[in-house]
C-alpha positions as CSV (number, residue, x, y, z in Angstrom):
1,X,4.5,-56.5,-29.0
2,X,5.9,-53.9,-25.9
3,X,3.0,-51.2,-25.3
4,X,3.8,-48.4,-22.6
5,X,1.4,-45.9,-22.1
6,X,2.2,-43.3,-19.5
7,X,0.2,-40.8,-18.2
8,X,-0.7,-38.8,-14.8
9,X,1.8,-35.7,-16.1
10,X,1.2,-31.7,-15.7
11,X,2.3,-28.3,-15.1
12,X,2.5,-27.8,-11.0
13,X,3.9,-25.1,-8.9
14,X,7.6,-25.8,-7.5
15,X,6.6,-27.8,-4.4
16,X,3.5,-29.6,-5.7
17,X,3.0,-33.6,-6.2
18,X,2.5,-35.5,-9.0
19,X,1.5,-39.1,-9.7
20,X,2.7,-40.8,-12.8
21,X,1.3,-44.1,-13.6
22,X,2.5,-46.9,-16.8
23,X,0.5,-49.3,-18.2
24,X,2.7,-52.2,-19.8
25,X,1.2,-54.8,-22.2
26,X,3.0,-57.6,-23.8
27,X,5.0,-58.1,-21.6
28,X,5.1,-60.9,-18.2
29,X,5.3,-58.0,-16.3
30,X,5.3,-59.4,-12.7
31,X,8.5,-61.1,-13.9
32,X,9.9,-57.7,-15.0
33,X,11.7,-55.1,-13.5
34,X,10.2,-51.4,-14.3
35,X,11.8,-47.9,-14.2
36,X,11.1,-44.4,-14.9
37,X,13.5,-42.3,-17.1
38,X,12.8,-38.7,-17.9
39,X,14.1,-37.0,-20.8
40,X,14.7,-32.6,-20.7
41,X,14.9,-30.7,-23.8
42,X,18.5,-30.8,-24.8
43,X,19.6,-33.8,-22.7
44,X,19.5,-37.3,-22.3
45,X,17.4,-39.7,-21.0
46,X,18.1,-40.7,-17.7
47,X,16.9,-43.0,-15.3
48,X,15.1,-41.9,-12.4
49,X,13.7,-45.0,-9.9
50,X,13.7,-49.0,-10.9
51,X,11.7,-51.4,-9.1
52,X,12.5,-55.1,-9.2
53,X,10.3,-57.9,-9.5
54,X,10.4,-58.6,-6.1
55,X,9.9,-54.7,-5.0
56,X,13.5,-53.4,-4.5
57,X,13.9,-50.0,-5.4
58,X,16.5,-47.5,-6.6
59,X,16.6,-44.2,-7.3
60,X,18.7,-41.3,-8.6
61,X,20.3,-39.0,-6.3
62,X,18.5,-35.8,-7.3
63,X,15.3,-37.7,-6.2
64,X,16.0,-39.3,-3.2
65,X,13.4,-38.6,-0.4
66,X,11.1,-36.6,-2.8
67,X,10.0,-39.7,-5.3
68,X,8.6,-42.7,-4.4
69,X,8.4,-45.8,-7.1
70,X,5.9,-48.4,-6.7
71,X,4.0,-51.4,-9.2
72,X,0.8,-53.5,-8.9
73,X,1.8,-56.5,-10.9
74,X,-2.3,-57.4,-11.2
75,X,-2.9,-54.3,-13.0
76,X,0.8,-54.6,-15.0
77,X,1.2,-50.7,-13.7
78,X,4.2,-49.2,-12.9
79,X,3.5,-45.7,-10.8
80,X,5.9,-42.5,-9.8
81,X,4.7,-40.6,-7.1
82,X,7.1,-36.8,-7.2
83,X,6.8,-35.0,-4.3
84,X,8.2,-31.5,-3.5
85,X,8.8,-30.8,-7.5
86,X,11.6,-28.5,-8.5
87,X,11.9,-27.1,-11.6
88,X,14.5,-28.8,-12.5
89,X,12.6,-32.3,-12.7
90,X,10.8,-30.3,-15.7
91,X,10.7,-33.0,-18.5
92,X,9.0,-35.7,-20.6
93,X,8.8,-38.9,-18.2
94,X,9.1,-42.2,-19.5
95,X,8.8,-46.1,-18.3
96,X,10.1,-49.3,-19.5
97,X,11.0,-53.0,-18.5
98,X,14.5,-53.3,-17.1
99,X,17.3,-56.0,-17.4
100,X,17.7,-57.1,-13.5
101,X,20.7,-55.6,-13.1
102,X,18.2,-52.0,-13.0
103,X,20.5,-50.1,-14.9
104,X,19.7,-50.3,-18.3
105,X,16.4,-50.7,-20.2
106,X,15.2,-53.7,-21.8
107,X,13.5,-53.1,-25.0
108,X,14.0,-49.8,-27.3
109,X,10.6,-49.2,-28.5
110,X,9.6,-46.6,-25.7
111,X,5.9,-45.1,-25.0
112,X,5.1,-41.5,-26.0
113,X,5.8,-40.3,-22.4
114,X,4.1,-37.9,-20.2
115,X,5.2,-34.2,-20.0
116,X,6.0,-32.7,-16.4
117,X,6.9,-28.9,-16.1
118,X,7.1,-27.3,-12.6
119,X,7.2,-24.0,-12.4
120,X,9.3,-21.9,-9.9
C-alpha cells in the first residue's frame, strides 16, 4: 500500500524559504519518479517540479529559478526547497510517484498534504 506523508509547510513572509520534504512507503522508490503538485482553494492540482529516477528535473514556469526539487533514494524522501515565496504559491502541497514520462501521477491515493500560505 502507497503512503505519502508530507510535511515541512508554514505561513512565511512574501520572500521567505521553505523546505518541503515526502516520505514515500510501499513503493521501490529509487525506481520511481517523484513530483510535487500543489493544490489552491478553488483550483486544481497542478504539478509543480518532477524528478526522475536518475535525477532529471522539471519544473513549472511560475517556479523556475525560485524552487529547487531534489530525492535521497536511501531515505525514500522526496524534498522541495521554495525560495523567494509569493503569495501566489499559497496552497496545500502535495507529492506522489510519477509515470516516466513526468507528466502525470502514478497512483490516486494522495497524502494529506502540507499547507503553505505566504503572506504579502
Amino acid at each position: 500500500q502507497v503512503q505519502l506523508v508530507e510535511s515541512g509547510g508554514g505561513l512565511v513572509q512574501a520572500g521567505g524559504s521553505l523546505r518541503l520534504s515526502c516520505v514515500a512507503s510501499g513503493i521501490i522508490f529509487g525506481a520511481n519518479a517523484m513530483g510535487w503538485f500543489r493544490q489552491a482553494p478553488g483550483k486544481q492540482r497542478e504539478l509543480v517540479a518532477s524528478i526522475a529516477s536518475g535525477g532529471y528535473t522539471n519544473y513549472a514556469d511560475s517556479v523556475k529559478g525560485r524552487f529547487a526539487i531534489s530525492r535521497d533514494n536511501a531515505k525514500m524522501t522526496v524534498y522541495l526547497q521554495m525560495n523567494s515565496l509569493k503569495p501566489e504559491d499559497t496552497a496545500v502541497y502535495y507529492c506522489n510517484a510519477m509515470f516516466p514520462s513526468l507528466t502525470a501521477p502514478k497512483y490516486s491515493s494522495w497524502g494529506q498534504g502540507t499547507q503553505v500560505t505566504v503572506s504579502s
